[in-house]
Legacy VTK file of the C-alpha trace (Angstrom):
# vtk DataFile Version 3.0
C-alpha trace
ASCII
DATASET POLYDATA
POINTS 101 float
0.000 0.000 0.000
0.836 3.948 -0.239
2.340 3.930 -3.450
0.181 3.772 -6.779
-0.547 0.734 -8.504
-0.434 1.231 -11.942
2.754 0.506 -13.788
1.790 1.627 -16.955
2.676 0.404 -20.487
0.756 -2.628 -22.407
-0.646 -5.686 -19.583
0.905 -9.080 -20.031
3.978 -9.307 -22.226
2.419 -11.070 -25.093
4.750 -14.213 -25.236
4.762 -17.037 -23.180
7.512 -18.400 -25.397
10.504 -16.988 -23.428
10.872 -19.190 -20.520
14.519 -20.843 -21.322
16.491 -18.931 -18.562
14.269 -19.054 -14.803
17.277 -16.821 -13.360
16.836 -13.608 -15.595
13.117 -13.931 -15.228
13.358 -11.140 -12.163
15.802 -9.345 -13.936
14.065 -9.109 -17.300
10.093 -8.427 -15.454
12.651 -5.192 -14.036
13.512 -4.045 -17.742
10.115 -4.303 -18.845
8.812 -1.981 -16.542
10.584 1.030 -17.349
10.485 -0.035 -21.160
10.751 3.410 -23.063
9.270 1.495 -26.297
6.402 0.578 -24.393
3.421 3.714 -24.758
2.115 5.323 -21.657
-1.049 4.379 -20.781
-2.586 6.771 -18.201
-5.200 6.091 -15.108
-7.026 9.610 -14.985
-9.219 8.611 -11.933
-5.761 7.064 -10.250
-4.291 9.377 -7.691
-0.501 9.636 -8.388
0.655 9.083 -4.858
-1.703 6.311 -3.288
-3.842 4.584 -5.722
-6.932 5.811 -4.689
-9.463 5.273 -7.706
-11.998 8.564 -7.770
-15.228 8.539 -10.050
-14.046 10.989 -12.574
-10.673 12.700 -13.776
-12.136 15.810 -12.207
-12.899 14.389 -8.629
-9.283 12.529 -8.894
-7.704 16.139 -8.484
-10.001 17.334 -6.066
-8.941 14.049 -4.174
-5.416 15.039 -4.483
-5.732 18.616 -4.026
-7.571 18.084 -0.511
-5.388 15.066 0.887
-2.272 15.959 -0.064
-2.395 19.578 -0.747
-1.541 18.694 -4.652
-1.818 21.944 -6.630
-1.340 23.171 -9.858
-0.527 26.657 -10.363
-2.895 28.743 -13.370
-5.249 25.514 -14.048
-7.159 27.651 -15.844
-4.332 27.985 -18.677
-3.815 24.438 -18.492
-4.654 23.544 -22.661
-4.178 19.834 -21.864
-5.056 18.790 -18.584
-5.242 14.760 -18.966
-2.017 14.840 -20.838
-0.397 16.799 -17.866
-2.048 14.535 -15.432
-0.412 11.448 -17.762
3.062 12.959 -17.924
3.145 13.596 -14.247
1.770 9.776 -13.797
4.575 8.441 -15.988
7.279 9.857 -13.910
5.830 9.014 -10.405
4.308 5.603 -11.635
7.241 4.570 -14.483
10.425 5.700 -13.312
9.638 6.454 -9.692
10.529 10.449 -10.123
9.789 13.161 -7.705
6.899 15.941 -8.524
8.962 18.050 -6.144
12.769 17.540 -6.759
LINES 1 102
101 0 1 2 3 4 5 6 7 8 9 10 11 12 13 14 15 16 17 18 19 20 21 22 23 24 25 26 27 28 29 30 31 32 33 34 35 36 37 38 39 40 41 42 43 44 45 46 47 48 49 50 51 52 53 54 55 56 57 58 59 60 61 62 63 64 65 66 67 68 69 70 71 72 73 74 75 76 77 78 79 80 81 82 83 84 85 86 87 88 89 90 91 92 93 94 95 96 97 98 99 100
């Protein structure tokens, strides 16, 4: 718990054909997950920092913006807001980035 749970990126690998070598398996479900070939796939009702699942992309920031004092600055001159909400998803949820550093 406490961290999000999507990973991002396309669900089950799509080959079952790979299962010569059982000690890279760990190593190679690793590389997979931060797989820069691999497209983004955004949760917009996902909150970025626990997982929490809202009922709209809308109520998902409100969520954020009242439990862990998430703001974004001129929202109102936002032009995409989903696709900021994905790229800030891809670096908490892929590559385990801070919003703040």
């Amino acid at each position: 718990g406490g961290f999000p749970r999507h990973t991002g990126g396309g669900g089950g690998g799509g080959g079952a054909a790979e299962e010569s070598s059982s000690e890279t398996d760990d190593d190679s479900s690793d590389e997979e997950w931060i797989d820069d070939d691999t497209p983004w796939e955004p949760y917009l009702n996902e909150c970025l920092f626990d997982g929490f699942t809202s009922h709209s992309f809308e109520a998902n920031f409100q969520y954020m913006q009242s439990t862990y004092s998430f703001y974004v600055p001129y929202k109102d001159y936002l032009v995409d807001p989903k696709g900021f909400f994905s790229y800030l998803q891809e670096k908490v949820c892929r590559y385990n980035q801070c919003l703040y550093c």
